[in-house]
Structure formats: C-alpha cells, structure tokens
CHARMM internal coordinates of N, CA and C (Angstrom, degrees):
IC EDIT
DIST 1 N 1 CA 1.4437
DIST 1 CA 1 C 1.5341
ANGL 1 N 1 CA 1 C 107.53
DIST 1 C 2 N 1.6082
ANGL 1 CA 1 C 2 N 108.47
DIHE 1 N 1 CA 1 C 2 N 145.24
DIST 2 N 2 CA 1.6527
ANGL 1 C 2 N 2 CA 94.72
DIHE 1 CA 1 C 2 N 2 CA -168.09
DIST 2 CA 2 C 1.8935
ANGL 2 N 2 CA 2 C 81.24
DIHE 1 C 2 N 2 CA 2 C -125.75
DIST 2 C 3 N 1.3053
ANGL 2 CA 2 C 3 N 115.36
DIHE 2 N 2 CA 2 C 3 N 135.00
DIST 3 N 3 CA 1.5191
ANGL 2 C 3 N 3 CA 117.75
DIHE 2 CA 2 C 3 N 3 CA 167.39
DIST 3 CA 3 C 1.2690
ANGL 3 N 3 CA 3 C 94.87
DIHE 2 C 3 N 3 CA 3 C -117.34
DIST 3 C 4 N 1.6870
ANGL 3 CA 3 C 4 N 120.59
DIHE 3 N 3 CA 3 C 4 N 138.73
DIST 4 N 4 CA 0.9806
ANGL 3 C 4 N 4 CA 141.78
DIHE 3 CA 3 C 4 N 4 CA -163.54
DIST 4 CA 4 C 2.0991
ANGL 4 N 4 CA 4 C 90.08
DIHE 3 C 4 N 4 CA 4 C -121.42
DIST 4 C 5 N 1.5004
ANGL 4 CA 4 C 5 N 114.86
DIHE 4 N 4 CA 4 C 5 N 120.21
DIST 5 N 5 CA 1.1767
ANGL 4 C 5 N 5 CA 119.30
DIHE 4 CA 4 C 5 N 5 CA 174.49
DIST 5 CA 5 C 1.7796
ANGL 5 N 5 CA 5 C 120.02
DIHE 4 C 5 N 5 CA 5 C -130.88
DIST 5 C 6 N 1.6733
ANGL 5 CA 5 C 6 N 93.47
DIHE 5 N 5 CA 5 C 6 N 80.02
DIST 6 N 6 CA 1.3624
ANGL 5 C 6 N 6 CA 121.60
DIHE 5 CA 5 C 6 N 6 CA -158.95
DIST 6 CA 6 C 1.7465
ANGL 6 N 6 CA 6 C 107.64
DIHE 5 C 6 N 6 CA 6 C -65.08
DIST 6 C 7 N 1.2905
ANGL 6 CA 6 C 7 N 143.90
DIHE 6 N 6 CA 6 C 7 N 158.32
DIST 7 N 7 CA 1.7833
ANGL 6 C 7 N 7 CA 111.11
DIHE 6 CA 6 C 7 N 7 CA -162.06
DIST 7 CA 7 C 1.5812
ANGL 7 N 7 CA 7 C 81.44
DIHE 6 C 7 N 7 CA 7 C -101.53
DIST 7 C 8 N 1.3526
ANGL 7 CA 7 C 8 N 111.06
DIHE 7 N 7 CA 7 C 8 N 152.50
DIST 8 N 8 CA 1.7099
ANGL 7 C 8 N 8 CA 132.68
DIHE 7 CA 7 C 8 N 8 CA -160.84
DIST 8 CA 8 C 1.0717
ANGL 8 N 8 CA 8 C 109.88
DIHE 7 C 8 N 8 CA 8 C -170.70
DIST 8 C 9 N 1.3200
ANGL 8 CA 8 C 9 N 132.34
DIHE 8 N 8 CA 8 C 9 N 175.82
DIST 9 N 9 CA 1.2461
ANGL 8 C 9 N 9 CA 133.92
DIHE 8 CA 8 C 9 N 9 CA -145.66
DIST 9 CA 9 C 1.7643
ANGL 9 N 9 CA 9 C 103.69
DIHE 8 C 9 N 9 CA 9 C -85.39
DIST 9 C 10 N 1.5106
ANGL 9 CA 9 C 10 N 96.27
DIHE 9 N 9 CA 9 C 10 N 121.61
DIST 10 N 10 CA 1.5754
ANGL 9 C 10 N 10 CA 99.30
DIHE 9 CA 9 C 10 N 10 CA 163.75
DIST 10 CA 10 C 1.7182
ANGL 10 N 10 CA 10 C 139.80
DIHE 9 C 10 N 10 CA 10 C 31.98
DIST 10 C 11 N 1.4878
ANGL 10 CA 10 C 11 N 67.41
DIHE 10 N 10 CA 10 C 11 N -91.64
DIST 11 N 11 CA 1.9804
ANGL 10 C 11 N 11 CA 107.76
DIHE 10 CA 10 C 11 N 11 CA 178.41
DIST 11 CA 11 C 1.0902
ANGL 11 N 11 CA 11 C 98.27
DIHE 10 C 11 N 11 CA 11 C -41.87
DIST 11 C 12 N 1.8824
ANGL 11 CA 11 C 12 N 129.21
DIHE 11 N 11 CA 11 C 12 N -52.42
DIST 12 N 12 CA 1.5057
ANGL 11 C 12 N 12 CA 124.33
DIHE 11 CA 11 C 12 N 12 CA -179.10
DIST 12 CA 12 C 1.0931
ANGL 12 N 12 CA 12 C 128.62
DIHE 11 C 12 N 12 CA 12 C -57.21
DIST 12 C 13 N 1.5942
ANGL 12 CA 12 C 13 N 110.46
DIHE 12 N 12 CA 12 C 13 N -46.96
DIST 13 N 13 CA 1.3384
ANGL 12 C 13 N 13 CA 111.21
DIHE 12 CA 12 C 13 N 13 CA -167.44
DIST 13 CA 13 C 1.6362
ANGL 13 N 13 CA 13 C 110.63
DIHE 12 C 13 N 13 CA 13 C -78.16
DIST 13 C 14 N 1.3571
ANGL 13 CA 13 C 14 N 114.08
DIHE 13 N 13 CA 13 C 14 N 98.87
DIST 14 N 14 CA 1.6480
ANGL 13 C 14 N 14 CA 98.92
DIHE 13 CA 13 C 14 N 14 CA 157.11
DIST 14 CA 14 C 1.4314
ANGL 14 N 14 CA 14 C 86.53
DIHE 13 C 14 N 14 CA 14 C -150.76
DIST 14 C 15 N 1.8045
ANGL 14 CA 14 C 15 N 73.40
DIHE 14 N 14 CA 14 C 15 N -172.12
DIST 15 N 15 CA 1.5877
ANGL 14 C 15 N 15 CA 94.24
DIHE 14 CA 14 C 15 N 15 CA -149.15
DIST 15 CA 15 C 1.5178
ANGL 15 N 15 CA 15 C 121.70
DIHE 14 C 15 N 15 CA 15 C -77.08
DIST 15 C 16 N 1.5821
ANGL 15 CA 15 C 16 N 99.67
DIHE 15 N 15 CA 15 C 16 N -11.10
DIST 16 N 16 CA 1.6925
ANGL 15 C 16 N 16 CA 118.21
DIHE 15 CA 15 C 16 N 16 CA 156.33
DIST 16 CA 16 C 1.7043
ANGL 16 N 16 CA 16 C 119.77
DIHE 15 C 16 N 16 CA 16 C -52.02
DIST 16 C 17 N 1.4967
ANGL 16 CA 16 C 17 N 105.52
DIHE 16 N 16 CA 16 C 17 N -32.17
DIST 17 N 17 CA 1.6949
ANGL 16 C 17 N 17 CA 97.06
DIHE 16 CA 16 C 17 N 17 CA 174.44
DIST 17 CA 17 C 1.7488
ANGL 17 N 17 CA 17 C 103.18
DIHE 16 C 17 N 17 CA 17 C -104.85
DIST 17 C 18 N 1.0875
ANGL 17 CA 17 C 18 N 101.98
DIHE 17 N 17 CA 17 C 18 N -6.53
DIST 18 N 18 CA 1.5558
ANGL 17 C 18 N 18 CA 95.62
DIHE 17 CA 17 C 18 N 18 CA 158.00
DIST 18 CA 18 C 1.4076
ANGL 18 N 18 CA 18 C 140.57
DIHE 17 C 18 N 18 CA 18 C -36.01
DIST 18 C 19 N 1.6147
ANGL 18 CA 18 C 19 N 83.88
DIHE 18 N 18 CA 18 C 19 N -64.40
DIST 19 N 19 CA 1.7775
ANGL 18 C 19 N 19 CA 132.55
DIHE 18 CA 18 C 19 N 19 CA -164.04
DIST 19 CA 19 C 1.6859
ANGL 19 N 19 CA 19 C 87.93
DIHE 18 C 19 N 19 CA 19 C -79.56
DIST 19 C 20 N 1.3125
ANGL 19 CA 19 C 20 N 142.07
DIHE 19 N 19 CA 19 C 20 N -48.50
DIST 20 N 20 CA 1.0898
ANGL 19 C 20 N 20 CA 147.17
DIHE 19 CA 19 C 20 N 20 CA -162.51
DIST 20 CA 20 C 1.7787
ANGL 20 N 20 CA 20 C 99.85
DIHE 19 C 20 N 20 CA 20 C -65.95
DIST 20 C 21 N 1.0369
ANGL 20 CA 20 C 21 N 83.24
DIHE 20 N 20 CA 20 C 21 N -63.01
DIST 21 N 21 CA 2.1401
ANGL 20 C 21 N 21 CA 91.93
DIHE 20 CA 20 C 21 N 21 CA -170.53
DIST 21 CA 21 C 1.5107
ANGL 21 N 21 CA 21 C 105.05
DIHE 20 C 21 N 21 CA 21 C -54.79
DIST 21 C 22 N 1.5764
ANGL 21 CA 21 C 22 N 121.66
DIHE 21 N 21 CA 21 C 22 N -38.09
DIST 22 N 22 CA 1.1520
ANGL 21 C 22 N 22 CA 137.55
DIHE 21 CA 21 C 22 N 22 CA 167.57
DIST 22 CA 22 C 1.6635
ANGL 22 N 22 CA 22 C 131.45
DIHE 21 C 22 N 22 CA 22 C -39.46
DIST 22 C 23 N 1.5973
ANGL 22 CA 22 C 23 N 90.59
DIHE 22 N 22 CA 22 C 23 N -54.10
DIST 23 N 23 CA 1.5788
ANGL 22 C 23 N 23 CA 112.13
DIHE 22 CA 22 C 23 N 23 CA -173.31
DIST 23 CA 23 C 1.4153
ANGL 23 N 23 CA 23 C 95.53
DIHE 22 C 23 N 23 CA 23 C -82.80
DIST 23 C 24 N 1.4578
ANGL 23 CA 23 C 24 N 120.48
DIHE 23 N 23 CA 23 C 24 N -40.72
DIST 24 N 24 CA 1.9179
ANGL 23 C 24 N 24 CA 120.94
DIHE 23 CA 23 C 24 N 24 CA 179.01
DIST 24 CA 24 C 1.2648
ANGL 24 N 24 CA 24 C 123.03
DIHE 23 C 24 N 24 CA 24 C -41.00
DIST 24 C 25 N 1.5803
ANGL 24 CA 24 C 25 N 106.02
DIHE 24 N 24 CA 24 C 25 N -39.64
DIST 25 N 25 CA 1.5190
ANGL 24 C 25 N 25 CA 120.16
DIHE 24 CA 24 C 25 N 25 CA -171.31
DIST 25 CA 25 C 1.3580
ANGL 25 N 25 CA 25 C 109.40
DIHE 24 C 25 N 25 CA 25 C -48.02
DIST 25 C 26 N 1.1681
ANGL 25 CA 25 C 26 N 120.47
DIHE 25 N 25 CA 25 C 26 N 150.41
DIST 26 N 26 CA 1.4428
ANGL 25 C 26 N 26 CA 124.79
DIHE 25 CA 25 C 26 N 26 CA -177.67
DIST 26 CA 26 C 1.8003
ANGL 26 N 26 CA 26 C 107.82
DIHE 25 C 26 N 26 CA 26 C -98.93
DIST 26 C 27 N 1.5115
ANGL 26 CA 26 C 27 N 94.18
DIHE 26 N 26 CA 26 C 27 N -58.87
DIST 27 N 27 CA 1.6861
ANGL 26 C 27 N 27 CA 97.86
DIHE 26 CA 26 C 27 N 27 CA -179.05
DIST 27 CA 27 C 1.3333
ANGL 27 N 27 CA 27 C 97.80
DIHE 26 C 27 N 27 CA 27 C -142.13
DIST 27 C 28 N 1.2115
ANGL 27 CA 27 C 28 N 141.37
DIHE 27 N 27 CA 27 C 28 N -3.99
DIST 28 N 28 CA 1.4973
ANGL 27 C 28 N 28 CA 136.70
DIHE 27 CA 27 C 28 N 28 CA 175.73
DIST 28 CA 28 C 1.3895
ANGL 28 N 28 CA 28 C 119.48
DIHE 27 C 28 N 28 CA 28 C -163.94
DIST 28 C 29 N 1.2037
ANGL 28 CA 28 C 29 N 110.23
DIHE 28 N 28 CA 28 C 29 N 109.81
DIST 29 N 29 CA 1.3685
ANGL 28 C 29 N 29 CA 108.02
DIHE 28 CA 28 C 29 N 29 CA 177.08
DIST 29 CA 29 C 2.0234
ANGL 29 N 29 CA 29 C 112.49
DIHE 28 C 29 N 29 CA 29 C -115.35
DIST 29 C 30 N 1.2347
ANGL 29 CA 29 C 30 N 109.60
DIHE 29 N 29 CA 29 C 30 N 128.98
DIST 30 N 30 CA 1.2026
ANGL 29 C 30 N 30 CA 148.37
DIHE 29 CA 29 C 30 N 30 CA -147.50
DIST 30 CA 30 C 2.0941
ANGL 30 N 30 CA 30 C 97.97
DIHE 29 C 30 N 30 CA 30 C -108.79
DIST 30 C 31 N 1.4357
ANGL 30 CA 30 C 31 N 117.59
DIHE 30 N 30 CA 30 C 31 N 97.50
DIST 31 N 31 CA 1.3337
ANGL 30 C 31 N 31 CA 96.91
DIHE 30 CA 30 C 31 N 31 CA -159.08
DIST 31 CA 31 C 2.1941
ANGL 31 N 31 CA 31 C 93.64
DIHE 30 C 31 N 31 CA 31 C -124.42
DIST 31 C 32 N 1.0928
ANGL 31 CA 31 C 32 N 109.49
DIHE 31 N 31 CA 31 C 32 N 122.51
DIST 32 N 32 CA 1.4303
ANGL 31 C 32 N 32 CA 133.51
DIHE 31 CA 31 C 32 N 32 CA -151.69
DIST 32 CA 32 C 1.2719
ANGL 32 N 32 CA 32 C 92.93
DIHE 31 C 32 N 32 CA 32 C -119.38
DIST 32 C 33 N 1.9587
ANGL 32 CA 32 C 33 N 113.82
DIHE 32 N 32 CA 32 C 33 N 102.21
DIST 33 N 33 CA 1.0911
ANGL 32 C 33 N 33 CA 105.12
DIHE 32 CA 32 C 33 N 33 CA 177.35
DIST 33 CA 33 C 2.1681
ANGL 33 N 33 CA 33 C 107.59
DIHE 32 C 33 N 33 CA 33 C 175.98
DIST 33 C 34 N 0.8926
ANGL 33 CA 33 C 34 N 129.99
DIHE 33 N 33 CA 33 C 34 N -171.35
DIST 34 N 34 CA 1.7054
ANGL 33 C 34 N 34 CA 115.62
DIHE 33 CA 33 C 34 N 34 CA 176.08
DIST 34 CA 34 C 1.4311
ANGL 34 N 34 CA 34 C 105.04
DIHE 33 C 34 N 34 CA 34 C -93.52
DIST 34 C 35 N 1.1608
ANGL 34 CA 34 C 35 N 116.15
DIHE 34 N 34 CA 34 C 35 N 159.52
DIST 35 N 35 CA 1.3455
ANGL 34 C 35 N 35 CA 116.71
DIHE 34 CA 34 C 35 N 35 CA 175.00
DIST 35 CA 35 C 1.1292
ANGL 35 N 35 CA 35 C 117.66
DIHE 34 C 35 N 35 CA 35 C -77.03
DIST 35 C 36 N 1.4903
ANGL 35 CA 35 C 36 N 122.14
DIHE 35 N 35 CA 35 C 36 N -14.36
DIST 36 N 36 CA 1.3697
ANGL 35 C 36 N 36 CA 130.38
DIHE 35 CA 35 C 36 N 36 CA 170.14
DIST 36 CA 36 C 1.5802
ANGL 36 N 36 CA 36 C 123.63
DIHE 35 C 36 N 36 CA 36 C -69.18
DIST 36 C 37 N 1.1959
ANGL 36 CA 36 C 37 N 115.55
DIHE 36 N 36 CA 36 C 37 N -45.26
DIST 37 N 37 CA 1.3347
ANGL 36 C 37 N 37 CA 155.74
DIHE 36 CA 36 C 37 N 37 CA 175.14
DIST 37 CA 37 C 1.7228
ANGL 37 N 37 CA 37 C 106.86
DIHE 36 C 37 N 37 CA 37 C -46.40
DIST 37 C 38 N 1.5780
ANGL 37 CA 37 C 38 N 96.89
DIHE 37 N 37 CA 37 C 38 N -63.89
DIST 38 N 38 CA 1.5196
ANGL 37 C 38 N 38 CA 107.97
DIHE 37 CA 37 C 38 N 38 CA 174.71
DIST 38 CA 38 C 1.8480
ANGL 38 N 38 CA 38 C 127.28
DIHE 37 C 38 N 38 CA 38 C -70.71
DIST 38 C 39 N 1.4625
ANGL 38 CA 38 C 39 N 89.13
DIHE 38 N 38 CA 38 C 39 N -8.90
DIST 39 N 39 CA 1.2557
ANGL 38 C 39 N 39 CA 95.57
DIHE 38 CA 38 C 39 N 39 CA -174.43
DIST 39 CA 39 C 1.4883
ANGL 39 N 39 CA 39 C 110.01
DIHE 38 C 39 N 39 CA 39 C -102.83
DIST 39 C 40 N 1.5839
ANGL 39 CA 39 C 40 N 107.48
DIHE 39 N 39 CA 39 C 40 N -27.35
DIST 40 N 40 CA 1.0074
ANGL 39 C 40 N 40 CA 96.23
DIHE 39 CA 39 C 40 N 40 CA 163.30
DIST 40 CA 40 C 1.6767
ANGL 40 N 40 CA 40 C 137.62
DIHE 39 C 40 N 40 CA 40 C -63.24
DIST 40 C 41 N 1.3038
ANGL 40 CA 40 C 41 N 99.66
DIHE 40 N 40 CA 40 C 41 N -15.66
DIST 41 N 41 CA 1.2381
ANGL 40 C 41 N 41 CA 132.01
DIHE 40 CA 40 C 41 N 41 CA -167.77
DIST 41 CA 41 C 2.0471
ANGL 41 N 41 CA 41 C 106.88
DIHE 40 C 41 N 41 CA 41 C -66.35
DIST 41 C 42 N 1.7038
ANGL 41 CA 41 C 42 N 67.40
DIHE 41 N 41 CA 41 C 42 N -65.97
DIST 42 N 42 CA 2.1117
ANGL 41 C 42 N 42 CA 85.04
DIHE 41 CA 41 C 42 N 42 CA 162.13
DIST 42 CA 42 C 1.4863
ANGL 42 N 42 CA 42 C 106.09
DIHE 41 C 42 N 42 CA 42 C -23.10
DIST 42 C 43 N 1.4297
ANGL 42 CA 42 C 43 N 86.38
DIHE 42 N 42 CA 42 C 43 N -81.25
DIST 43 N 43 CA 1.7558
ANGL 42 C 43 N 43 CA 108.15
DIHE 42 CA 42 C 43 N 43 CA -164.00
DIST 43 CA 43 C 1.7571
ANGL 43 N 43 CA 43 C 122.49
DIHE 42 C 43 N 43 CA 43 C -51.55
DIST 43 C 44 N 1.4782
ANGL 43 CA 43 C 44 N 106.56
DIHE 43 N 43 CA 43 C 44 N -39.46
DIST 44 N 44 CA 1.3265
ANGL 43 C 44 N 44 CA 127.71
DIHE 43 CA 43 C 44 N 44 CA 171.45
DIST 44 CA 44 C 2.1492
ANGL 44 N 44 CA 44 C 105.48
DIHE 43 C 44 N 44 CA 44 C -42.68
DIST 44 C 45 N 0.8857
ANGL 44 CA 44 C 45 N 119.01
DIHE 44 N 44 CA 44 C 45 N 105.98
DIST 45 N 45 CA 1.9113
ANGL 44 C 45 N 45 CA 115.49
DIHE 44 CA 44 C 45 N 45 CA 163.36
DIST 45 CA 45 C 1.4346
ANGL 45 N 45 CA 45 C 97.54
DIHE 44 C 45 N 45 CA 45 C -118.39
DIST 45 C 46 N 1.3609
ANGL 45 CA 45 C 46 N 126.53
DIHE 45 N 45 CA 45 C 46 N 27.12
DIST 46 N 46 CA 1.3599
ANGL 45 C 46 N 46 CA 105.54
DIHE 45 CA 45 C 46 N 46 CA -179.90
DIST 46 CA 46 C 1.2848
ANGL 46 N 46 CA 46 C 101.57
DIHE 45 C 46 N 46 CA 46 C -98.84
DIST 46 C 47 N 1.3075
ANGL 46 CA 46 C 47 N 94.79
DIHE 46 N 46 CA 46 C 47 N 131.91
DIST 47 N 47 CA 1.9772
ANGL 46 C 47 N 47 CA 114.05
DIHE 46 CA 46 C 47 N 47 CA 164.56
DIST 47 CA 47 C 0.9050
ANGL 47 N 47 CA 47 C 148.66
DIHE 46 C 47 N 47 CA 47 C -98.58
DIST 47 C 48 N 1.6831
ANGL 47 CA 47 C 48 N 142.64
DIHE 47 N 47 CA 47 C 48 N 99.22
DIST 48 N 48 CA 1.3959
ANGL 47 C 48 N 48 CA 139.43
DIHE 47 CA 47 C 48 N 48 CA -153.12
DIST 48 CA 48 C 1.7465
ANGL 48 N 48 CA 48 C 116.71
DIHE 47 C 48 N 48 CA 48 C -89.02
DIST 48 C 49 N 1.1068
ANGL 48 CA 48 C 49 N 120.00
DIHE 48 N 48 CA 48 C 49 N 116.94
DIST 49 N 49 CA 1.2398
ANGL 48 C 49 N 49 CA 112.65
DIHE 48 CA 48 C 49 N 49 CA -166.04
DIST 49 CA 49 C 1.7843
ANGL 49 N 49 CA 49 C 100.61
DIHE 48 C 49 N 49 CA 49 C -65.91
DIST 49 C 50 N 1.4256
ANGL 49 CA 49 C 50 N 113.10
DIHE 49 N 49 CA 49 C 50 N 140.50
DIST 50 N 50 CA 1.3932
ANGL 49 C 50 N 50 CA 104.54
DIHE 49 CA 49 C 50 N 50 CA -173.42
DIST 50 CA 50 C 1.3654
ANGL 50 N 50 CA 50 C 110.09
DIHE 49 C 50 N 50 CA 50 C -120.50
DIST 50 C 51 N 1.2966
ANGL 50 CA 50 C 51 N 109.60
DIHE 50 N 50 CA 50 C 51 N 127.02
DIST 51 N 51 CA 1.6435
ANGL 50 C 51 N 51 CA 125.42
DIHE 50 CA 50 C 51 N 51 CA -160.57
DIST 51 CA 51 C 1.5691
ANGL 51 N 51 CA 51 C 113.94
DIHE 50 C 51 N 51 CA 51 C -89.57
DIST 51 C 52 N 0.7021
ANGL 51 CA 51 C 52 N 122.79
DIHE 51 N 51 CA 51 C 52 N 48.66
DIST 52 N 52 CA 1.7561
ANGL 51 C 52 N 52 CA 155.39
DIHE 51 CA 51 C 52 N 52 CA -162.30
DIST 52 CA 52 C 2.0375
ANGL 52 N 52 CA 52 C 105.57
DIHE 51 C 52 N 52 CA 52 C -46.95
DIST 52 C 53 N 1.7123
ANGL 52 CA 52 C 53 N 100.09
DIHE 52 N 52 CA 52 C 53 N -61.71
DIST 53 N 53 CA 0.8048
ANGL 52 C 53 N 53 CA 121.34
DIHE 52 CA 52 C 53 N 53 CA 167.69
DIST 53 CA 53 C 2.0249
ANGL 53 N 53 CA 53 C 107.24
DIHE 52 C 53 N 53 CA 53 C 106.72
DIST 53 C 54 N 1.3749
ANGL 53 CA 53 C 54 N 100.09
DIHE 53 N 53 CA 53 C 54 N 0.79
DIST 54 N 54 CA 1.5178
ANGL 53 C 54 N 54 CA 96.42
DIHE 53 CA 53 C 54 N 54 CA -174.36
DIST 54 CA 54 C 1.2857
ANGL 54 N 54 CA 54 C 114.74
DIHE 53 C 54 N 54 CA 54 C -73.61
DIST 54 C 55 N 1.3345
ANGL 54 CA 54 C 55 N 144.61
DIHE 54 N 54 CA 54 C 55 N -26.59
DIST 55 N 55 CA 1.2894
ANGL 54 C 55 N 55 CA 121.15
DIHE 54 CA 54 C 55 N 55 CA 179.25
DIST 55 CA 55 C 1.8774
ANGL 55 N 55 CA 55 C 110.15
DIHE 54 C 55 N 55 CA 55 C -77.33
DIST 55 C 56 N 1.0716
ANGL 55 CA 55 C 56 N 121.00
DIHE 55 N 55 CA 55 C 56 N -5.56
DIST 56 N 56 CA 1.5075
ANGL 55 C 56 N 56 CA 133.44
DIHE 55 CA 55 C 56 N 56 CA 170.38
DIST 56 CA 56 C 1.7933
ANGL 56 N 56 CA 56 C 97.78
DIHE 55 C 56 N 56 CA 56 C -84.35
DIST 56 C 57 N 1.6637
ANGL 56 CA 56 C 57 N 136.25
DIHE 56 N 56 CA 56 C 57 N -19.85
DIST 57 N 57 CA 0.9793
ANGL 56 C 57 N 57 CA 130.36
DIHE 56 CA 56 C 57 N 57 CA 166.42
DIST 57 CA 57 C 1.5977
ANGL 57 N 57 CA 57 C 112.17
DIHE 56 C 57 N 57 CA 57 C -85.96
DIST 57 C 58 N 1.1997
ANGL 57 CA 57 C 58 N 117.86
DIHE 57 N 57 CA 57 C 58 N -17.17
DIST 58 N 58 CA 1.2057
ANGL 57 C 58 N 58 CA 110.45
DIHE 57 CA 57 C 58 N 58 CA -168.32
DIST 58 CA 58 C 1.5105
ANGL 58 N 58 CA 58 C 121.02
DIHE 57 C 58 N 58 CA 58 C -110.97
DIST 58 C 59 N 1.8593
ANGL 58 CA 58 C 59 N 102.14
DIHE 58 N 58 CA 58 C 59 N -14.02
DIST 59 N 59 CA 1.5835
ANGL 58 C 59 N 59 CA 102.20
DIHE 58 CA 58 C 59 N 59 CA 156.71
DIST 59 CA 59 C 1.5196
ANGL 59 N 59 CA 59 C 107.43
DIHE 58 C 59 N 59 CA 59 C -78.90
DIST 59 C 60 N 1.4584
ANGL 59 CA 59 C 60 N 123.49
DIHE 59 N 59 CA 59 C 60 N -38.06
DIST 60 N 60 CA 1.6265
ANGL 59 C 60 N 60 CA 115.44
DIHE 59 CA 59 C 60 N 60 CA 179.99
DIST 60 CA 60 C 1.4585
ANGL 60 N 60 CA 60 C 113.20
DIHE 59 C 60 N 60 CA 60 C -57.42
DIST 60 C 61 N 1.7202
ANGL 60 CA 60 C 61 N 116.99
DIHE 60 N 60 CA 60 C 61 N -11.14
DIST 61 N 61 CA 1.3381
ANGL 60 C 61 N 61 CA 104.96
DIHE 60 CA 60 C 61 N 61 CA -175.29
DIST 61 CA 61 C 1.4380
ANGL 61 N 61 CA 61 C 106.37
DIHE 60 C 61 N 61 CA 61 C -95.98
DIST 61 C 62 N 1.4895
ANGL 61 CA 61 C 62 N 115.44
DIHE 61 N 61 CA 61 C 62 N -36.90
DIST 62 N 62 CA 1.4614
ANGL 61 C 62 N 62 CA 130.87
DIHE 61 CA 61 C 62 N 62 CA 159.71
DIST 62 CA 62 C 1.2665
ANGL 62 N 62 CA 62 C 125.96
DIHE 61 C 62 N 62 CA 62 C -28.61
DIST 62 C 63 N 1.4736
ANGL 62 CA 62 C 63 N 101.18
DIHE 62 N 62 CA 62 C 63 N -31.37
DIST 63 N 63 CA 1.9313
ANGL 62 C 63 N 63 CA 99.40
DIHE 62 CA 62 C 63 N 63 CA 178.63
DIST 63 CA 63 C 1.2561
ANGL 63 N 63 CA 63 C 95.46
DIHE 62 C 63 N 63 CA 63 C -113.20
DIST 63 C 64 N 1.2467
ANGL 63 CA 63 C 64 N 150.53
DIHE 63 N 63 CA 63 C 64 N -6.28
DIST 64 N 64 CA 0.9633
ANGL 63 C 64 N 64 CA 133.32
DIHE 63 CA 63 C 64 N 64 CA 143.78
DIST 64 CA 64 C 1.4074
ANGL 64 N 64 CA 64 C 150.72
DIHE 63 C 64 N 64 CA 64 C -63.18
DIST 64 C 65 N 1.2898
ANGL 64 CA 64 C 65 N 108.58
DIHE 64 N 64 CA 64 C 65 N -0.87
DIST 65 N 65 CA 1.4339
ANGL 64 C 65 N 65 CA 135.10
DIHE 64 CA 64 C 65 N 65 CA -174.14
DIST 65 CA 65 C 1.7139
ANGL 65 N 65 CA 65 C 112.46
DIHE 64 C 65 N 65 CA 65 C -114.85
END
COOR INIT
IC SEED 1 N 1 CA 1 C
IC BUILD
C-alpha cells in the first residue's frame, strides 16, 4: 500500500489519519510524503468531531423500513 501525505491544510494532518493508513496496510505500507509533514502529523492528537450526518441517516432509514 503506498499513502501519499502531500502538506495540506492542518486540520488533515494528524496523527488519527496516520494511525489509520498504518493499521490498513496489509503487509507493506509505502509512506510518500516530507519529513516535516509526517512529523507534524506524529505530533498533531488534535481531533475534529466530524458531522457526517449518518447516524441521522440511519435512524431515518430505521423507521422507514
């Protein structure tokens, strides 16, 4: 698996999508990106709660069924 971690806004880089691309890998993960970038990434634990809206899709589908 090759993750490409191009430098972008902030908010993206943490260490929650780090850990994600990381844990995905099957047998090799291949990580494409600055050393600055990734480290910031390290350091980054901040978490944005993400307002998605699916559990509001999935009770509206719930009573509908």
């Amino acid at each position: 698996m090759v993750m490409v971690v191009p430098p972008t806004a902030p908010m993206l880089l943490t260490r929650n999508l780090l850990y994600t691309g990381i844990t995905r890998a099957k047998k090799l993960l291949i990580i494409i990106g600055n050393d600055k970038v990734i480290n910031y990434m390290i350091q980054n634990v901040d978490s944005k709660k993400r307002n998605t809206g699916l559990e509001y899709k999935l009770r509206e589908r719930e009573e509908n069924c």
